[in-house]
N, C-alpha and C positions, 0 to 999 in steps of 0.2 A: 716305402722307398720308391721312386717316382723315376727312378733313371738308373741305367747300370752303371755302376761304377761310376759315380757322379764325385764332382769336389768335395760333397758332404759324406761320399761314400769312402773318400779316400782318407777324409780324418778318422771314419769309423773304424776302418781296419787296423788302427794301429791299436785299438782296445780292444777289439775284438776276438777271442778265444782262439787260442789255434786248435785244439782239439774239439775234433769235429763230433756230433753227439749221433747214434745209429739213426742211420735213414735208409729209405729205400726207393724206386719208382714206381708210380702207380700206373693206370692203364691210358695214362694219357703221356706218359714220359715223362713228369713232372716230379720232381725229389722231395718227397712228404717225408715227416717225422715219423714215431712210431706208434701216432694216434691216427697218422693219418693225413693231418694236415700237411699243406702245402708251407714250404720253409719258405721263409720271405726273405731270411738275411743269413749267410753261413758259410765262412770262409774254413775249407775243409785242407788246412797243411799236405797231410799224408797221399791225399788222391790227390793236390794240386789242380783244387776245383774254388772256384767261389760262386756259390750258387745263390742266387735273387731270384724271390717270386716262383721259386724250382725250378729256372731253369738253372743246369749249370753251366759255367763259363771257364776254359783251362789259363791257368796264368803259366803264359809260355814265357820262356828263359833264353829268347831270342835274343838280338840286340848288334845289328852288324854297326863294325865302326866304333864297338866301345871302348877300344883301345884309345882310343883320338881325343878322347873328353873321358878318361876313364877317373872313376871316383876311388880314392884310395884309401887305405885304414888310419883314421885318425893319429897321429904321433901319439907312442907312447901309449897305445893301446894294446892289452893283451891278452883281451876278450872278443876279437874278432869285432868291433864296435865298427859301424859304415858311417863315414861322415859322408855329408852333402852340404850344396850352398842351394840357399834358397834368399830370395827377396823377400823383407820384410812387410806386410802388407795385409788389409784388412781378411782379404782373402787368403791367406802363406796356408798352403795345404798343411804346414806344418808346424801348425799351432799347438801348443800343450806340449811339443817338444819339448829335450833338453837345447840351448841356443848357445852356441861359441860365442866368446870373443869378437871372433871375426865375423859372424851372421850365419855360418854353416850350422847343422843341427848334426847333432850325434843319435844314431840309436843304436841301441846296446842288444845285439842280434847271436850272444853267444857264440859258441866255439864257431863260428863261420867262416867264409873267406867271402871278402869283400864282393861286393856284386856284377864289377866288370871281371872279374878271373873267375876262372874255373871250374863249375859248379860239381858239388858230387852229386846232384840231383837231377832231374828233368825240367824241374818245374822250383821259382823262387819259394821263399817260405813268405809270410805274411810279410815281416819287419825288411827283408831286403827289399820286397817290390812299395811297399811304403816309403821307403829310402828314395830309391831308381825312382819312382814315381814325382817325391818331390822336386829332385833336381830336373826332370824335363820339363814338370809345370815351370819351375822358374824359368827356363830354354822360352819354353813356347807360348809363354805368359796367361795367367791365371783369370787376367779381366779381357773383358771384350768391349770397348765403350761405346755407349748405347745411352739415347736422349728417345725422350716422350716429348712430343709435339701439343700441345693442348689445344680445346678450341677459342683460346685467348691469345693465342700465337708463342706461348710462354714454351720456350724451350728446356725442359729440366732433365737433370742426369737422372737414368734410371736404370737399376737392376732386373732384368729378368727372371722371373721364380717358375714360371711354367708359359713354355711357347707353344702357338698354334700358327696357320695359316689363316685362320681367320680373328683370332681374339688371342692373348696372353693376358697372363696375369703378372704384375710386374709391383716394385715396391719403388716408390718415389716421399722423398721427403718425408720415411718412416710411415709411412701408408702406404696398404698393402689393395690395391684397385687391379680389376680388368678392362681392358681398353683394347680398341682392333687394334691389330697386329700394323695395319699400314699408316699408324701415328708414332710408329717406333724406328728408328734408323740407327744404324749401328758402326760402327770402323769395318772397312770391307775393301777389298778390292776388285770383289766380282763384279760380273758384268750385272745391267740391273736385272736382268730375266731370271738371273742367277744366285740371288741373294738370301732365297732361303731353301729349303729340301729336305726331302721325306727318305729314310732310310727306305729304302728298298731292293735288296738283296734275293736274288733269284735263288738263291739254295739254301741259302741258311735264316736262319731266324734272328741275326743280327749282325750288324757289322763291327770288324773291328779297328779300335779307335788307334793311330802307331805315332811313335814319339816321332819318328821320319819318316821321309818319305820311301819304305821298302815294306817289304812282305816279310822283313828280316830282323824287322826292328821294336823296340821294348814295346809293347801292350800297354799302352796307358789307359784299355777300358772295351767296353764294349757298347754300340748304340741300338737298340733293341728293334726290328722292324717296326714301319710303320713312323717309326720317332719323327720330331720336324726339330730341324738344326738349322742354327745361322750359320750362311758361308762367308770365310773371310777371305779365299781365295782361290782360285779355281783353275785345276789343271788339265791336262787329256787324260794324266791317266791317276794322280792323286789331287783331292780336294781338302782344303783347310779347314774344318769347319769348329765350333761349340758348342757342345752338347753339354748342355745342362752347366757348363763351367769349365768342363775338358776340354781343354784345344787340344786338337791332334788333327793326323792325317787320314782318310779312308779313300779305299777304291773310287773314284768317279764313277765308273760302272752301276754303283750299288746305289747311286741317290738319282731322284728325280728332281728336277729341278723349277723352280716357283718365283716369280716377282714378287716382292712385295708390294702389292693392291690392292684395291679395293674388293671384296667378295662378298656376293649374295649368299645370307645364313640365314635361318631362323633359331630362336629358343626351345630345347626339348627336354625332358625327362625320361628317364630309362624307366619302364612299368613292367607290367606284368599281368595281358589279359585289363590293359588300362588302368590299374591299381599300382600300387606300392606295398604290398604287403613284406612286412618287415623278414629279414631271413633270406630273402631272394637275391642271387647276383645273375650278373649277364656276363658275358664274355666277348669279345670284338674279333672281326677277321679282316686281313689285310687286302682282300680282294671279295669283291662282288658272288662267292661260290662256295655253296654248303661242302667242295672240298676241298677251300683252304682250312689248314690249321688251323684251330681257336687261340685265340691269346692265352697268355698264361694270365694276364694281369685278367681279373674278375674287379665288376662293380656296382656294389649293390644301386638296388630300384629307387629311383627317386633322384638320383645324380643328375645334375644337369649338365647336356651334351650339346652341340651344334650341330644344325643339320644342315646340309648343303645340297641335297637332292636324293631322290627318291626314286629307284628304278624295280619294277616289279616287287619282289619280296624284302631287298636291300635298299637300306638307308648308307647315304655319304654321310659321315659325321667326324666330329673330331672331339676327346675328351683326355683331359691330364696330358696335353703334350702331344698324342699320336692320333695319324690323319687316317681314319679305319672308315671299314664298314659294319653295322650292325641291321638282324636280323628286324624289320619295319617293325614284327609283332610285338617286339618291344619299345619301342619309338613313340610315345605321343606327342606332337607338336603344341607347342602352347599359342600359337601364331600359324596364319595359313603359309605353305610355303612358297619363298617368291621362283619363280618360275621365267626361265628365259626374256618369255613373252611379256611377263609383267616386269619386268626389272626397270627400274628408273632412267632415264637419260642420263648420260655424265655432263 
């Protein structure tokens, strides 16, 4: 899983177990099973935790102003069932639903009370924030539209599957291709300095993603440090942006902010004592210093990364979406790298 709480994360949860299976944390804070392993995917009802990759993440039961747009229990239901409207669409988070008449989706959430009144809980259960979740993606819309430029000058729609600052990987025309990041242009209304950004969140290890603009409002996800997101709009103190397929709102505060340009990279591979021997992963840090925290995300040897520069024992890189640092002695370049001095003329 390649993003918290991602559009593909949000059709997962409505299949996904609510009984959560014994875990515990290990010496790094990260939420392993009972072998050991790190959980990758596990939405835990009773703690009112959904934890990715071990970390967990709280799905809070916020939601100021739900009164004004509040979703009510389908007529004539009396099993607590939440309807919502959503737009039909390639993308409808809420696919494999049940679908009204009218385009709303029903989901059958037992003995509950609807998700803008009054919880007896802390924290929603799986199928109401499934719910809550689908009616704000319809609110805040699901696509972000976005064309590939080619060097034929041919303009094509295209999907983004994993972004970078310097390369993504995107699907056009049922072909799944990587292409720099500055032959991609998108629906935006930022400024240009400001059109794309890397979570970076001084306290915490991710940001989160809110259906409004408030500190108050539904949880539509979390964006994991380091991430790189399109901005669709940009404010003093909340920013619009898409992560991974989530539109939502995050602190301005917490992103750093990037033009889409042109940037000097080269091709690398993650080794190991300049090998790949099978078995070995690495881990990424979000700053240049053996005392930032390690990622949770690990990636075995052999991965191919971007490098963008090289300072003492740390390499810049970027891999699967997030704009990190990794330790050189893992880094071999397959190309010299270019260097200020050596960079081409524009």
């Amino acid at each position: 899983m390649k993003r918290i709480l991602s559009a593909a994360a949000a059709l997962a949860l409505v299949c996904l177990c609510a009984s959560a299976a014994a875990y515990s944390k290990n010496g790094q804070g990260l939420y392993v099973d009972a072998s050991g392993q790190v959980i990758a995917d596990l939405w835990d009802d009773a703690a009112g935790l959904y934890i990715v990759n071990g970390v967990g993440y709280p799905i809070e039961n916020s939601d100021s102003g739900a009164s004004s747009s509040s979703s009510q229990p389908s007529s004539g239901s009396s099993s607590g069932a939440i309807t919502v409207n959503s737009s039909d669409g390639a993308t409808d988070p809420t696919a494999g639903l049940q679908k009204n008449p009218d385009g709303s989706v029903t989901v059958q959430s037992g003995q509950v009370s609807a998700p803008d009144e009054e919880e007896s809980s802390p924290h929603l259960t799986q199928e109401e924030w499934a719910a809550r979740w689908a009616k704000y993606a319809a609110k805040n819309g699901v696509t972000t539209g976005t064309v590939f430029m080619d060097g034929l000058g041919n303009v094509l729609p295209a999907e983004i599957l994993e972004l970078g600052l310097a390369r993504s990987t995107i699907l056009v025309e049922g072909k799944t291709m990587t292409v720099p990041t500055v032959a991609l242009k998108w629906d935006t209304e930022a400024p240009e300095d400001k059109v794309l950004a890397v979570a970076t969140p001084s306290k915490q290890t991710y940001l989160t993603l809110r259906a409004k603009k408030s500190q108050k409002s539904f949880v539509m996800g979390h964006c994991e440090k380091c991430r790189v997101v399109r901005v669709i709009s940009t404010g003093k103190t909340w920013t619009f942006v898409d992560d991974g397929g989530v539109r939502a709102y995050v602190l301005t505060s917490g992103l750093t902010f990037y033009a889409n340009e042109p940037r000097n990279w080269v091709n690398a591979i993650i080794t190991v004592k300049g090998k790949t021997p099978r078995g070995n992963y690495v881990h990424f840090r979000c700053s240049p210093s053996s005392k930032a925290k390690q990622s949770a995300k690990e990636y075995p040897v052999g991965t191919s990364i971007a490098v963008f520069s090289q300072e003492g024992e740390w390499s810049e890189i970027e891999v699967d979406g997030y704009h990190c640092w990794m330790l050189s002695k893992f880094v071999t370049l397959t190309e010299p790298l270019i260097t200020a001095d050596a960079a081409p003329e524009s």
